[in-house]
C-alpha positions as CSV (number, residue, x, y, z in Angstrom):
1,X,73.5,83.8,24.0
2,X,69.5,82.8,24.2
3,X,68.8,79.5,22.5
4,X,65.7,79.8,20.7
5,X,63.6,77.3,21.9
6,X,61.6,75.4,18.8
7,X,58.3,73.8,19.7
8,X,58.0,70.4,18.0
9,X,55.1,70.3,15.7
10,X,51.8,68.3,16.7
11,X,50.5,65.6,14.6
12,X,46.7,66.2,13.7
13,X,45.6,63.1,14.9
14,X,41.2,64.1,14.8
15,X,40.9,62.6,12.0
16,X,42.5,59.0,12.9
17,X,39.3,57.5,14.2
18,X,37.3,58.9,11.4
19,X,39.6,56.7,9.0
20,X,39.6,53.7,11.4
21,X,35.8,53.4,11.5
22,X,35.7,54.1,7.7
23,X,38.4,50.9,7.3
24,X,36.1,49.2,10.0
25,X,33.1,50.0,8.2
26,X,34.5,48.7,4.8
27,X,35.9,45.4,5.9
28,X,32.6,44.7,7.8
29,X,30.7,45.9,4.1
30,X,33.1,43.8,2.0
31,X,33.2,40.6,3.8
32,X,31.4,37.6,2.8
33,X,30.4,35.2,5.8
34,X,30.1,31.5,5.0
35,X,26.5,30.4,5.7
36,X,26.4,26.3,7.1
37,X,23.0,25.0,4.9
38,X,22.0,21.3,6.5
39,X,19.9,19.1,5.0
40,X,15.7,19.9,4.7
41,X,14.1,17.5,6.6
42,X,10.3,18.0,8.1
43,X,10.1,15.6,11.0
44,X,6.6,13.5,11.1
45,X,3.7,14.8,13.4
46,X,3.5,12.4,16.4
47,X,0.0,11.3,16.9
48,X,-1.4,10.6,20.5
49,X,-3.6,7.7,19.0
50,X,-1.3,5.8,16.6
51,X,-0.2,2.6,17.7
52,X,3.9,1.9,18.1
53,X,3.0,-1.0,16.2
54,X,1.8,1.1,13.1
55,X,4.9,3.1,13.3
56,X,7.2,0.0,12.7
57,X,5.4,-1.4,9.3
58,X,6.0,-4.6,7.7
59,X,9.3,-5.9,6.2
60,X,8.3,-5.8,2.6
61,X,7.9,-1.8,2.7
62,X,10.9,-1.2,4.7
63,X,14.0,-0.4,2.3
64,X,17.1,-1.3,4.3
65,X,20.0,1.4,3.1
66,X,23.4,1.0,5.1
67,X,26.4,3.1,4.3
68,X,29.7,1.3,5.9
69,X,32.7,2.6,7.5
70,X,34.4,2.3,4.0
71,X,31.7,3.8,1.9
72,X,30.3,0.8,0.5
73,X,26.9,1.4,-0.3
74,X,24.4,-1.4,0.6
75,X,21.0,-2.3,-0.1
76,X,18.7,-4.3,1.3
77,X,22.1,-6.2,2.1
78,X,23.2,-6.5,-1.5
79,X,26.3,-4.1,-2.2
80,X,24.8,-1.7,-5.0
81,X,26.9,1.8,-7.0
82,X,25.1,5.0,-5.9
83,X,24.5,5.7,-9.2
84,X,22.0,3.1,-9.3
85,X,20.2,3.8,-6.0
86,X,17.8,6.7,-7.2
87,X,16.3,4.1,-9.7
88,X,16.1,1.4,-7.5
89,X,14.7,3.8,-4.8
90,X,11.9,4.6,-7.5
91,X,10.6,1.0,-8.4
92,X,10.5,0.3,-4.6
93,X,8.3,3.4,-3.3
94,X,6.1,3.2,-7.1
95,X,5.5,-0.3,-6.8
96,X,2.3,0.0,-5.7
97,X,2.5,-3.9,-4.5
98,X,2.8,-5.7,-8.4
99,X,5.9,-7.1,-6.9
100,X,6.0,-9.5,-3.9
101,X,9.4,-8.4,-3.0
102,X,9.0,-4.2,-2.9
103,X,6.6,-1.8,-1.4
104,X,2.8,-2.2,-1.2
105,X,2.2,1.6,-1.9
106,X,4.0,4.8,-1.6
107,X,2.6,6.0,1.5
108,X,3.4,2.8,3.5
109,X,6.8,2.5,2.0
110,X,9.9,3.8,4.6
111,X,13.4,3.9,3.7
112,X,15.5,3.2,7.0
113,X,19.1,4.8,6.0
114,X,21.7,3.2,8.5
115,X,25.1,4.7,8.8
116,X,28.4,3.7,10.0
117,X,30.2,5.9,12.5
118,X,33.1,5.8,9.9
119,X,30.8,6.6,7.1
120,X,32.6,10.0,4.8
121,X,30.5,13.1,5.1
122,X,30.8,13.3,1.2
123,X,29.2,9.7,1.0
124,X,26.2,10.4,3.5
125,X,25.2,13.6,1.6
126,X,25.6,11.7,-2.0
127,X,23.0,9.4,-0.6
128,X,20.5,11.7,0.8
129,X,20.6,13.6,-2.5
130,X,19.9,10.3,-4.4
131,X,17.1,9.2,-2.0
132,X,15.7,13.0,-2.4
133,X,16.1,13.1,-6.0
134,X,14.2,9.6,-6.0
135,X,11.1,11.0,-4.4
136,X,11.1,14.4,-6.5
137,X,11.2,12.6,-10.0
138,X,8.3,10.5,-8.6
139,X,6.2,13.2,-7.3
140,X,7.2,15.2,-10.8
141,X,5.6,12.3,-12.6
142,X,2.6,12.6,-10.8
143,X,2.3,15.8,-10.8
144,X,2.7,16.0,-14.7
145,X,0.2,13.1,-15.4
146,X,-2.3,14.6,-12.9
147,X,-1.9,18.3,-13.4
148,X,0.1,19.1,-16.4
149,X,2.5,20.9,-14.5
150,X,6.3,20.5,-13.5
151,X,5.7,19.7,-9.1
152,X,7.8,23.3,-8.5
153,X,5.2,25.2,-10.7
154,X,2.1,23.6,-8.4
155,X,0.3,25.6,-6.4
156,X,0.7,25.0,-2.5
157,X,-2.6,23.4,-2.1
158,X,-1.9,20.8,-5.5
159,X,1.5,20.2,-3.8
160,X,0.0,18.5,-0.7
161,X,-1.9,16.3,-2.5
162,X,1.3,15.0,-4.8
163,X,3.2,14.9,-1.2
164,X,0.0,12.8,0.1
165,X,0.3,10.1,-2.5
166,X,4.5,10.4,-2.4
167,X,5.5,10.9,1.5
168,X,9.2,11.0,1.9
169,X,9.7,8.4,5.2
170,X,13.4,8.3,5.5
171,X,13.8,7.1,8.9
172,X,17.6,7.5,9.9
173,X,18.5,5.1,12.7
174,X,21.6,5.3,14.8
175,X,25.3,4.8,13.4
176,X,26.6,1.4,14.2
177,X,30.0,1.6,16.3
178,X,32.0,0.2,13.5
């Protein structure tokens, strides 16, 4: 008796990489990757021929913000709600030296923000954004009474001179070890 000898069948496997690459492809296509955005900030020009001494300023247009390790917002060592530092921010930098106690002008005015180590990520953003949103109402303002126009709908050449009379000077100083 012969014993018929089957041959097992072969699995097409050609077109297994096709679909792999296709799945690859896909995936690759579909996925969304998160993008890490930090926070705009233009750092000054140094200039060979200014003095460290005109860097520094006077006291009266230096606006002391300090955010503590607990989140306590404090300015110019008075504890003050975040809601209220955009407007308080304003009436410094548009003093224009009516008041003894804030700012002599815009473009002399700094704000020195001072952090804790312990300060909350959500808390130091919350600040920059009300410090940011301080200077772009002001230079809206100017740019409406001077121009007629919102400060986004300026031409490039009209936004450096609103820029010139409002210059956003946030110095950031180190954390204290708190």
């Amino acid at each position: 008796m012969a014993r018929n000898k089957r041959s097992i069948p072969e699995i097409n496997t050609g077109s297994m990489a096709d679909i792999a690459f296709l799945l690859l492809i896909f995936f690759l296509v579909t996925t969304t990757m998160d993008v890490d955005t930090g926070i705009i900030r233009k750092l000054p020009v140094l200039d060979e021929e200014q003095e460290i001494e005109d860097m520094q300023g006077n006291d009266r247009n230096i606006y002391e913000v300090y955010v503590n390790n607990k989140n306590d917002l404090l300015v110019e060592e008075e504890e003050v709600d975040i809601a209220n530092l955009k407007e308080g921010t304003k009436l410094f930098l548009d003093n224009n030296g009516r008041d003894p106690e804030l700012s002599d002008s815009p473009d002399k005015a700094i704000i020195s923000l001072q952090n804790s180590r312990g300060t909350s990520y959500e808390m130091y953003i919350a600040v920059q954004n009300e410090l940011t949103a301080a200077y772009n109402e002001l230079r809206n303002d100017a740019s409406v009474a001077k121009y007629n126009l919102n400060y986004t709908e300026l031409p490039k050449d009209k936004r450096r001179v609103i820029r010139k009379m409002y210059p956003m000077k946030i110095s950031e100083a180190e954390p204290f070890k708190q």
